[in-house]
C-alpha positions, -999 to 999 in steps of 0.1 A, spaced: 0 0 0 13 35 -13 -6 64 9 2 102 6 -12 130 16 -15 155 -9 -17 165 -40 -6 193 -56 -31 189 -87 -69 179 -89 -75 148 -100 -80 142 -136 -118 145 -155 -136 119 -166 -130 105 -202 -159 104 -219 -164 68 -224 -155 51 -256 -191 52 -276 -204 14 -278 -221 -2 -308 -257 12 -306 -283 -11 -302 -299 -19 -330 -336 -7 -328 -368 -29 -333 -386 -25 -362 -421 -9 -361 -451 -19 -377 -447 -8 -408 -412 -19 -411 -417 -52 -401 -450 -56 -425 -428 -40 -451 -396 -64 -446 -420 -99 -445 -439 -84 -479 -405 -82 -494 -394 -116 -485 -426 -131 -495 -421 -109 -533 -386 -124 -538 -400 -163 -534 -429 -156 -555 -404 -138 -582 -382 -171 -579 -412 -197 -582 -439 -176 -606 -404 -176 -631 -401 -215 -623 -436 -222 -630 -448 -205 -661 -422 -225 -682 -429 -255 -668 -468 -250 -674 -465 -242 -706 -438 -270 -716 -444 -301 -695 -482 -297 -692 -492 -282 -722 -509 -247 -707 -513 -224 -735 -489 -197 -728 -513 -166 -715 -533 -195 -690 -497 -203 -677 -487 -168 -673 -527 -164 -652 -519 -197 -632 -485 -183 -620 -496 -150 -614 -526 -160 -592 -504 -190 -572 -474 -170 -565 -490 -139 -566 -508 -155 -531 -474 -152 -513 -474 -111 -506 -508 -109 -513 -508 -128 -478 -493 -102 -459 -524 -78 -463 -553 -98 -471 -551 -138 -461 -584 -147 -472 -576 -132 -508 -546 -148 -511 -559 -181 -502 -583 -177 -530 -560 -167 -552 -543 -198 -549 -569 -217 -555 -582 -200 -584 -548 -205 -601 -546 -244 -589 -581 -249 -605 -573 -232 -635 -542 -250 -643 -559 -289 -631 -594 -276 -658 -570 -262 -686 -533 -286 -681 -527 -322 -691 -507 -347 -675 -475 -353 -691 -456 -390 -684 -442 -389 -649 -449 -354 -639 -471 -349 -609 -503 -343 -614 -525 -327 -601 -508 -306 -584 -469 -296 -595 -439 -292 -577 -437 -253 -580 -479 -253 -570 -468 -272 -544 -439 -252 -529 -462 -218 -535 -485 -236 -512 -463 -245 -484 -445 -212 -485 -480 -196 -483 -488 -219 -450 -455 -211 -440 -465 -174 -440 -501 -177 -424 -485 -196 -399 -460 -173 -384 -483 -142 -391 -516 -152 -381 -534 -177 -356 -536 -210 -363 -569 -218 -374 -564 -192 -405 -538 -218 -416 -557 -246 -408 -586 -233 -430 -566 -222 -458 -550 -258 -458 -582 -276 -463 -596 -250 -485 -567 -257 -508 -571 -294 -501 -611 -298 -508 -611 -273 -537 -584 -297 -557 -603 -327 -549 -633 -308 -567 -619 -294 -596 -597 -329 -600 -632 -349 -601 -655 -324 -621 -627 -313 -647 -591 -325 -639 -597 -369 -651 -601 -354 -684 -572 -339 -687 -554 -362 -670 -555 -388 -699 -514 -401 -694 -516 -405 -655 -531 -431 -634 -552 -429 -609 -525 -445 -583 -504 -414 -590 -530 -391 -585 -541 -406 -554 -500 -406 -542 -494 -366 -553 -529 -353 -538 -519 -376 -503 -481 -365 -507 -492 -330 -513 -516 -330 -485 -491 -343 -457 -457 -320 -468 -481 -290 -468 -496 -298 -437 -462 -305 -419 -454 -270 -435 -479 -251 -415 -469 -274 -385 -433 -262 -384 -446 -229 -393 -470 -228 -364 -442 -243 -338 -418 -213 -349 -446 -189 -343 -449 -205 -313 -415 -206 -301 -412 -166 -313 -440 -159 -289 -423 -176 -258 -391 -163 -266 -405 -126 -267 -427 -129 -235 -391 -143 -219 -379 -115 -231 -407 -87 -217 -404 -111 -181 -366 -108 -178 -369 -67 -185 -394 -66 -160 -378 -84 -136 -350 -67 -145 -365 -32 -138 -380 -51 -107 -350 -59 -92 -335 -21 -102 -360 -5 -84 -361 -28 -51 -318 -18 -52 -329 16 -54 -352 16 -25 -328 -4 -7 -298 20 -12 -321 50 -2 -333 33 33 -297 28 41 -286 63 30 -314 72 55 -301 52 79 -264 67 76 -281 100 76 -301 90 111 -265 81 126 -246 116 111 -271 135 126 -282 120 155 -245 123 162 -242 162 158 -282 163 171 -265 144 204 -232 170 209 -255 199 207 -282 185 231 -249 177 254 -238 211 248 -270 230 253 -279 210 290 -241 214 306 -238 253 295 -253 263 328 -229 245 346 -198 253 325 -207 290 322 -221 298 354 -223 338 345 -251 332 323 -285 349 332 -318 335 334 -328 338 296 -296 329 281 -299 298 306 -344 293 290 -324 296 255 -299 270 260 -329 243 279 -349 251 248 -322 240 222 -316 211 249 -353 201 246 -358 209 205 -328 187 201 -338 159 223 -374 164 207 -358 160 170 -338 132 182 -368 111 195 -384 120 163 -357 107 141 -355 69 161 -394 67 153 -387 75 121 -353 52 119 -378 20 135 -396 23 104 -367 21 81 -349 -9 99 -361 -46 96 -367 -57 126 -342 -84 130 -314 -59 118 -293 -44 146 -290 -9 151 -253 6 144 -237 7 176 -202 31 161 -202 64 140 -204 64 106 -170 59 85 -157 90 69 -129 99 43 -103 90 69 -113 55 70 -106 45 34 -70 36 43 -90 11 64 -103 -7 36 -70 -12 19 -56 -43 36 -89 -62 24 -84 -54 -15 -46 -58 -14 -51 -94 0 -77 -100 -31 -47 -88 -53 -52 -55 -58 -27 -28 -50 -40 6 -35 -26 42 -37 -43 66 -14 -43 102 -15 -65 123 7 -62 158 14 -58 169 48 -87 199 45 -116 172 41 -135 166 69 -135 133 85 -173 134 88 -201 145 75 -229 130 51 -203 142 22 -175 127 39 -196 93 47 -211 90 8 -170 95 -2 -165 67 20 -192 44 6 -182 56 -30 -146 47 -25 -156 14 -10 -179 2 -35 -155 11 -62 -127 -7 -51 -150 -36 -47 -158 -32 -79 -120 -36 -90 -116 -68 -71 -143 -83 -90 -138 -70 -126 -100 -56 -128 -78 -89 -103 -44 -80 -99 -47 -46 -113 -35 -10 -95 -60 13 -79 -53 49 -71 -83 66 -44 -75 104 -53 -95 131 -30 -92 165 -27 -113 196 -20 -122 221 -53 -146 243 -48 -158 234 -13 -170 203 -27 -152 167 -22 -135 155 -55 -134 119 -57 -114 100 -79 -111 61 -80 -93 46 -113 -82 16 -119 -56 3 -143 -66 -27 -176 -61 -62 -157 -31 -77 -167 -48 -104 -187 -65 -70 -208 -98 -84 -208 -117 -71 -172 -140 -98 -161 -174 -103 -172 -203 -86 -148 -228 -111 -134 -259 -113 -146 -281 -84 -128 -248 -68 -117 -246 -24 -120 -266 -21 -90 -232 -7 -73 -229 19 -98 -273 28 -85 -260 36 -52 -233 59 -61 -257 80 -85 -281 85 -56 -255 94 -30 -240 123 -51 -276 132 -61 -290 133 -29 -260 157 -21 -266 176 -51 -233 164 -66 -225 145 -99 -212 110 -109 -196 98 -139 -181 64 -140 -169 54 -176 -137 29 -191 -105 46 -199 -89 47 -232 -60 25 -216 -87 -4 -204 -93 7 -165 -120 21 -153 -124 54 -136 -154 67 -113 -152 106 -105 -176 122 -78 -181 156 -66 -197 162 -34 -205 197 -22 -201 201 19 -224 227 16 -252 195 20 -231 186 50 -241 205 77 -208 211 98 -203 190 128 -208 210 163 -184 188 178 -153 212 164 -170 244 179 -171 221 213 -136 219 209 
């Protein structure tokens, strides 16, 4: 351990910390309608110039009835996105039309083709991770029911090459692959869901737990408040009730004056153990020493050099050893270093204080680990960093705690005394 006592410069600013990769924002509504529609355009573009060739080659579609079919099949995939029950219709339409007006050549599938097929699935596919479940379900065995009719009234005439095994296999082959579709579809959806309401529960636990940290810090800055100024509250009740005695000149009013601040102080002081009874638990036991002040950071030193960390303290002699300035220096400077024993091991601290503008300056920096890399934080972990913020602000001070450019980390806080009142114990003296 390194300690001196003064400096002859105030500590260094804060860096402003190194800008991190922004988050990337979610998408609204109309971004996210936008973005499916365009995915759903570039399959359709991809199938619709599969299919039209394949219409008009392999099952004989004149060439305008091919160009209808593929428009209305894949022309069902972003037509999805906006109007569901019009694209399932579309489909249709353009199945019917090419099983009434195509003919089934040697070995193809009929009477439904690979490309009507895929359109199909990828338009399951879509109702299933956009809409509920039974939209799917209806638009499968719409599709399903409306080739079965147009097969039977108009399609066996067509179909004068294939047999009526194979038409029985591709309807029953087309029937299962596009249902499993809009299964798989439905389970992502599903699984989307869950992982977004996991999501929404771990933020609100997460702003859950940051509030109950908050409200815990502030009852034990209450507390430390109760013992600063029940402290002072005590020396100038003590004061007030022995001045008779210590000045015996003192005339009958100066003598009412003093048993009046002896009573008001006794009076606040009952007040504030009410109060205080409130704030503790009751199986917590009451503080039975002062609270710790600026001197007592040295104090803390032997604990973080035997978890590896070497200290360098510098203090000022001009601050004042208490206080509620001088006790929120303390807990900032203790918390911090704690802070480097968990993310910065055998690294260097330095705990720089001095007094600039009748305000404590705080300075605790740390050097990069010698691995480079500080440690990860634990899951939930920050709340450290709460507790500081709310000390300086309930002193009117700042905080800013940000990395260094050399891979430390530095947390700077000013305090002004002029929250502190000033203990009466030095006018005693």
């Amino acid at each position: 351990m390194k300690l001196r006592v003064r400096r002859s410069h105030a500590p260094a600013q804060a860096t402003a910390p190194s800008a991190p990769r922004a988050p990337r924002r979610p998408l609204t509504a109309q971004q996210e309608q936008f973005a499916w529609w365009a995915a759903a355009s570039g399959v359709a573009i991809v199938l619709f110039c599969v299919s039209v060739p394949l219409s008009a080659t392999i099952y004989r579609l004149p060439v305008l009835a091919a160009f209808g079919v593929g428009i209305l099949q894949c022309g069902s995939l972003p037509l999805s996105i906006i109007a569901p029950r019009w694209a399932t219709a579309s489909w249709i339409a353009g199945t019917s039309a090419f099983i009434a007006f195509g003919t089934a050549a040697p070995g193809a599938p009929w009477p439904l083709a690979v490309p009507g097929l895929l359109g199909l699935c990828a338009l399951l596919i879509l109702l299933g991770l956009r809409q509920p479940i039974v939209v799917g379900i209806a638009a499968w065995a719409l599709a399903a029911v409306a080739s079965l009719q147009v097969l039977l009234y108009a399609g066996f005439g067509a179909a004068k090459i294939a047999t009526v095994d194979g038409i029985v296999a591709n309807l029953v082959t087309s029937t299962a692959v596009s249902a499993v579709a809009l299964l798989l579809a439905y389970l992502l959806a599903q699984r989307e869901d869950m992982r977004g309401e996991l999501v929404a529960e771990r933020q609100q636990s997460a702003a859950e737990q940051q509030r109950r940290v908050l409200v815990e810090e502030r009852t034990r800055i209450a507390r430390e408040l109760h013992d600063v100024v029940a402290h002072s509250m005590s020396v100038i009740q003590v004061q007030a009730s022995s001045a008779p005695y210590r000045l015996p000149q003192l005339d009958d009013a100066t003598r009412g004056e003093f048993a009046e601040i002896a009573a008001s102080a006794r009076s606040a002081m009952h007040e504030m153990r009410r109060l205080l009874g409130v704030l503790r638990s009751e199986d917590a036991a009451g503080e039975a020493m002062p609270q710790p002040g600026l001197p007592q950071i040295v104090d803390l030193v032997p604990a973080v050099e035997r978890a590896g960390v070497t200290v360098t303290v510098d203090i000022a002699p001009e601050l004042p050893g208490e206080g509620i300035a001088s006790t929120a220096a303390y807990r900032i400077a203790q918390e911090s270093l704690s802070n480097v024993v968990r993310h910065a091991p055998d690294s260097h601290a330095r705990v720089l204080a001095e007094l600039v503008n009748n305000a404590i300056v705080l300075c605790v920096e740390n050097d990069a680990p010698p691995g480079g890399t500080p440690s990860a934080p634990a899951a939930g972990g920050g709340h450290g960093l709460v507790g500081m913020r709310e000390r300086c602000s309930m002193l009117g001070g700042t905080m800013h705690a940000a990395p260094t450019p050399e891979g430390g980390f530095r947390v700077l806080a000013t305090l002004p005394l002029a929250a502190s009142a000033p203990s009466p114990a030095g006018s005693a003296a």
